[in-house]
N, C-alpha and C positions, 0 to 999 in steps of 0.2 A: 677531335679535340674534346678533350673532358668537360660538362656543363658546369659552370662555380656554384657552391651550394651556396643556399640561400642563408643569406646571417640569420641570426638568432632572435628570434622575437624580441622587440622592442617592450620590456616590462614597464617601469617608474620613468617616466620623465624625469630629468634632471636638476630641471627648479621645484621639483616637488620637496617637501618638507618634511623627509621619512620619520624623524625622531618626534617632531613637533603630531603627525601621524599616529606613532604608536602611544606618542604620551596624551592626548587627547580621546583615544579608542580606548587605551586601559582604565584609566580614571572616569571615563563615563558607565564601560562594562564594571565597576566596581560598587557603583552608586546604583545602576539598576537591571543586576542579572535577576533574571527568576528565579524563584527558590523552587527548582524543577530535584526530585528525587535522585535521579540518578548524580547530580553534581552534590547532593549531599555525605555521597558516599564515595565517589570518582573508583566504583569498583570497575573493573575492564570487562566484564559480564555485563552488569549493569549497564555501561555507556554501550557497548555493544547491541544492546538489546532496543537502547530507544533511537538508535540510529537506524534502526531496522524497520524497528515501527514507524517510524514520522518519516520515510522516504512516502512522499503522494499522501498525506495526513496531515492533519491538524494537530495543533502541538495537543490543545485542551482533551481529543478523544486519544492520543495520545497516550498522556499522562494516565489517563482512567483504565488504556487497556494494558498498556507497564504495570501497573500497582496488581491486577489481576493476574496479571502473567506470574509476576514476580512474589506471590504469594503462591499460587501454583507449581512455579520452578522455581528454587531458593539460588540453586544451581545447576551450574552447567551439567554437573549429572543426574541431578532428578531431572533436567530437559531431554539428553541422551537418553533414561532411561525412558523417557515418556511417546504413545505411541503416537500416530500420525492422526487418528482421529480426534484425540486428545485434545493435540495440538490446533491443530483445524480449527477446532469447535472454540477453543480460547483466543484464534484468530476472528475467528465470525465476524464479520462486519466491517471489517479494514480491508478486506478488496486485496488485489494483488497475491495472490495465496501461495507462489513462487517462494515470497519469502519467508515464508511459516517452514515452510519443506525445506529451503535451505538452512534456516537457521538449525532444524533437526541434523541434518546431515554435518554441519559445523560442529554442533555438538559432539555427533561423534568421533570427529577428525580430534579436534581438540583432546577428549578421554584418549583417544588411541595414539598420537601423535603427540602430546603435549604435556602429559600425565593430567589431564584438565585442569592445566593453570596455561590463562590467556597470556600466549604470547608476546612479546615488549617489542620484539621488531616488527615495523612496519613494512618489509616485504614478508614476513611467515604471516602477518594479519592480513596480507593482500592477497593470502592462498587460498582462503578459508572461501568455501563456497556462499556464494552473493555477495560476498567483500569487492566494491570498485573501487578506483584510487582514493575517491571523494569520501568514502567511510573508511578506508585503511586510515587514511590522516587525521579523519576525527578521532577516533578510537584511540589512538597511539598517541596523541598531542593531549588528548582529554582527559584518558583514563593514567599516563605516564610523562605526562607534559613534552614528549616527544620534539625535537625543532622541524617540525615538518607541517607544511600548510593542508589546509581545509579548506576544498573551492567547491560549493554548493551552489545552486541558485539564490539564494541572499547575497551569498559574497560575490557571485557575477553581477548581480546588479547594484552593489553597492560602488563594487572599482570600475563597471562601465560607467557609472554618472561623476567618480569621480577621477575620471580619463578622459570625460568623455568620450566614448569609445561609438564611432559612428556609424560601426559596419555588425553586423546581424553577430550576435555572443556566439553562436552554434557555431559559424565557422568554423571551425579547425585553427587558422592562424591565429584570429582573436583571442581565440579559446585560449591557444598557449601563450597568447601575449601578455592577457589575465593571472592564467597560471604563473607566470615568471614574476607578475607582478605582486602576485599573492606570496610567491615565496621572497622575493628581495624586501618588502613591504614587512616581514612578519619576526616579531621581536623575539627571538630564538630563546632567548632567556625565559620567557613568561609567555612559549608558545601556546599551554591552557585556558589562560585571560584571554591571550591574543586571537585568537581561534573562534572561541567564544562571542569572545565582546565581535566580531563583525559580522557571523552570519546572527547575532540577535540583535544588531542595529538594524540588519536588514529585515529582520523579523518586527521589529515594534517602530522603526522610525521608518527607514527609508525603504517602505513597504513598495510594492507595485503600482497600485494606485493610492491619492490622495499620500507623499510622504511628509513627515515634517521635518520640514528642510530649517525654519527656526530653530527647534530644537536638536539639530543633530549635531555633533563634537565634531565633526569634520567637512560643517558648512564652511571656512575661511579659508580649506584646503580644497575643495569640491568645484572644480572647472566646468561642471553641468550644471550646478548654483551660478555660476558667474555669467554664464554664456547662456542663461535659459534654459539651456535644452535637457533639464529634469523630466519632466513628463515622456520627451520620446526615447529616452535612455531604460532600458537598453532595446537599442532596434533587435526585433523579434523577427523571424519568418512568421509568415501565416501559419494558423496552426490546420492541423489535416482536418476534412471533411467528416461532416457530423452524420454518421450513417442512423436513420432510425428505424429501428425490427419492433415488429411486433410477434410474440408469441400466447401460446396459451399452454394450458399444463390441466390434470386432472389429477383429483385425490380418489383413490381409490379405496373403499372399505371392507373387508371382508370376517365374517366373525366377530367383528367389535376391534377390528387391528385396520390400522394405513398401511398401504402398499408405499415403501419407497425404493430408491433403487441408487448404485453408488457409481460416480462417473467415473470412464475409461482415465489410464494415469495417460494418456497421449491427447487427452479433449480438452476443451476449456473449463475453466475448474474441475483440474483432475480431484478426484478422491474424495469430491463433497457430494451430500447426498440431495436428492432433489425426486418430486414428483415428475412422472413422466410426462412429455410434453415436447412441442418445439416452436420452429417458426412458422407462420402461419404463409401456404405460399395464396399467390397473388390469385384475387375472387374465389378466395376461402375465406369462410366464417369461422369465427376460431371453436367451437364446438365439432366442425368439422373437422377443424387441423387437430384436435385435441383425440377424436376416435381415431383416425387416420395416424397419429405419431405413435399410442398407442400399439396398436398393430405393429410398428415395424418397429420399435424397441421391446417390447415386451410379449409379442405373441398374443394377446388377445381382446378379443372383440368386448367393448365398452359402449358403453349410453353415456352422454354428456348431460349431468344432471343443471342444476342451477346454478349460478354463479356466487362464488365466494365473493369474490374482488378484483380490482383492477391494481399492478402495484407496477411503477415508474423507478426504474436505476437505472444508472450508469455506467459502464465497462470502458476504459480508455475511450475511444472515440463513438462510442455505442451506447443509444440511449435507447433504451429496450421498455416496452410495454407487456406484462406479461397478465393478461388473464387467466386471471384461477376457478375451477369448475367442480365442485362435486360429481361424480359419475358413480356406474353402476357396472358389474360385470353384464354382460349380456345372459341370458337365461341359460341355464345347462353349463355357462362353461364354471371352471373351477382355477379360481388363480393363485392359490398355492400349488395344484399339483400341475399345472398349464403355461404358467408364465416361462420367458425365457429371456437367457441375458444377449440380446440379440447388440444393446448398446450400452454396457454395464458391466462393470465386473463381481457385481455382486446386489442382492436384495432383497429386504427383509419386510415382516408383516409385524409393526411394531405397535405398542397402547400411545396413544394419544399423550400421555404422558412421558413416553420416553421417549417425544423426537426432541425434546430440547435437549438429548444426550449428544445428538447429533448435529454436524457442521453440514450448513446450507448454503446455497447463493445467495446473492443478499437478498434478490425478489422472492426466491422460495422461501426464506428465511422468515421475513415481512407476512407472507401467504402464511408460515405459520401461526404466525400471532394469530392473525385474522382469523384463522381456524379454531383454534381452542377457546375462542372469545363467542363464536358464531351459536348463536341459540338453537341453530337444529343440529348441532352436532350430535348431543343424544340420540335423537332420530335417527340421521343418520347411520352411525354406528350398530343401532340396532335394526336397520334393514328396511325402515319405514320410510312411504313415501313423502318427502321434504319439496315444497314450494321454492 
């Protein structure tokens, strides 16, 4: 006998107040949106572009690397034509580099697929490579005022508190029972406002922690205000374990040039460039780990000179220690005509001045400052013994 499928997610509660909802979320999104760039212009590039950048970002750094990018790429074809280290390098620092390389690749779907004018339906915007549902909807609702919802982490925890929703958002069921909610919940007519105005309540009032539940248009409607339980809305699973590595890396000098080298497109941070170096294994000194990585990425034999720095980031669940070492070739050898790409696809002997051409990881990045700030780099560079 056939199983009965399961009914349809339970969206809006029935005593809920939908119109009293939209009309209390548009009038407060009215009186205090941000005068963020891309909504000054509601170009589909534009909103495209800061949806990309603020997935795992802050809106403030943000805003700062939009205004560069987008003076950089005016448009989707000077972004198509521009190359991956380009891009990279005007990535720098925002982490996740997946999306830098996707957004290249969209670009050229877009010129080639689209005659490079952004798409108006929201399944050809859900084709585009790194497009998920939750940015096809912004994009489409934002940049074309689209009737289609936008469910982000602000809007899950805005309609979990005001659902009450008592079982962990990640679910699946929840998920969609959100989802139903977000789209029966959203005012078709003024889906741009509407869209808007709730993941930026989620963003400025009914934040994660500390929200203000006073201030917010949809306290008289909010069953998480009524019944308390704001603070544990939305139940969260635990977040995954904190792994912490420590590495080390060396700068290498030869002729008055740094040795760098460009990672494999199949490693972690494919195609950014970075000194050589790794993890340090267990009852190793990282001067040892730093000759020893050496050798098996590069072929040759180094001295771990003094220490640059100690520099502390982040990677998803990985809080990485990375110290930085000046070093030396070993006597006799020669690493321009010696070195090999044993972990690299490529590697250059560049001035001191042109690594800021180049996109880094954020700690090798950091290392760099520290480097061209460092008072025996002179020295250094010209071959002399440095303390």
């Amino acid at each position: 006998m056939p199983r009965k499928r399961s009914p349809a997610p339970l969206g809006v509660p029935p005593d809920l107040d939908i119109a009293a909802f939209r009309s209390r979320l548009l009038e407060w999104f009215s009186a205090n949106a941000r005068d963020l760039p891309w909504r000054r212009s509601l170009d589909p590039y534009h909103v495209w572009l800061s949806e990309i950048m603020l997935q795992q970002t802050q809106m403030e750094r943000g805003v700062a690397y939009f205004t560069r990018f987008i003076a950089r790429f005016p448009d989707i074809a000077a972004l198509d034509a521009a190359s991956e280290d380009e891009v990279l390098k005007l990535w720098e620092g925002l982490g996740y580099y997946s999306r830098a390389r996707n957004l290249r690749r969209a670009a050229r779907e877009l010129m080639e697929r689209h005659g490079g004018v952004f798409p108006r339906d929201v399944q050809a915007i859900r084709a585009l490579p790194g497009v998920g549902p939750y940015t096809a909807g912004a994009i489409a609702s934002v940049a074309f005022n689209a009737p289609v919802p936008a469910v982000d982490a602000n809007v899950l925890r805005v309609l979990a508190r005001v659902l009450d929703i008592d079982e962990p958002v990640s679910a699946p069921a929840v998920k969609r029972r959100l989802e139903a909610a977000a789209a029966e919940l959203l005012d078709r007519g003024a889906a741009r406002a509407f869209n808007q105005g709730l993941m930026e309540l989620g963003a400025l009032v009914c934040r994660p922690r500390n929200p203000e539940c006073p201030a917010c248009p949809l306290g008289p409607l909010c069953l998480g205000l009524a019944r308390g339980t704001v603070q544990s809305r939305p139940v969260l699973k635990p977040g995954p374990e904190i792994i912490r590595v420590d590495m080390a890396c060396g700068v290498l000098a030869w002729q008055g040039r740094i040795f760098i080298q460009k990672r494999r497109k199949n490693d972690v941070w494919p195609g950014l460039w970075e000194f050589p170096g790794g993890v340090m294994e267990q009852g190793e000194r990282p001067e040892e780990t730093l000759v020893r990585e050496y050798m098996e990425e590069t072929g040759l034999a180094v001295a771990a000179g003094p220490p640059i720095g100690v520099l502390r980031t982040s990677y998803t669940r990985y809080r990485i220690t990375l110290r930085g070492y000046f070093c030396a070739a070993a006597p006799g050898v020669d690493p321009v005509a010696e070195h090999r790409l044993n972990e690299a696809d490529e590697a250059r002997f560049v001035e001191p001045g042109e690594l800021s051409r180049f996109a880094f990881p954020s700690g090798h990045a950091r290392l760099v400052t520290k480097l061209l700030t460092d008072l025996r780099l002179p020295a250094f560079l010209a071959g002399e013994s440095i303390a």
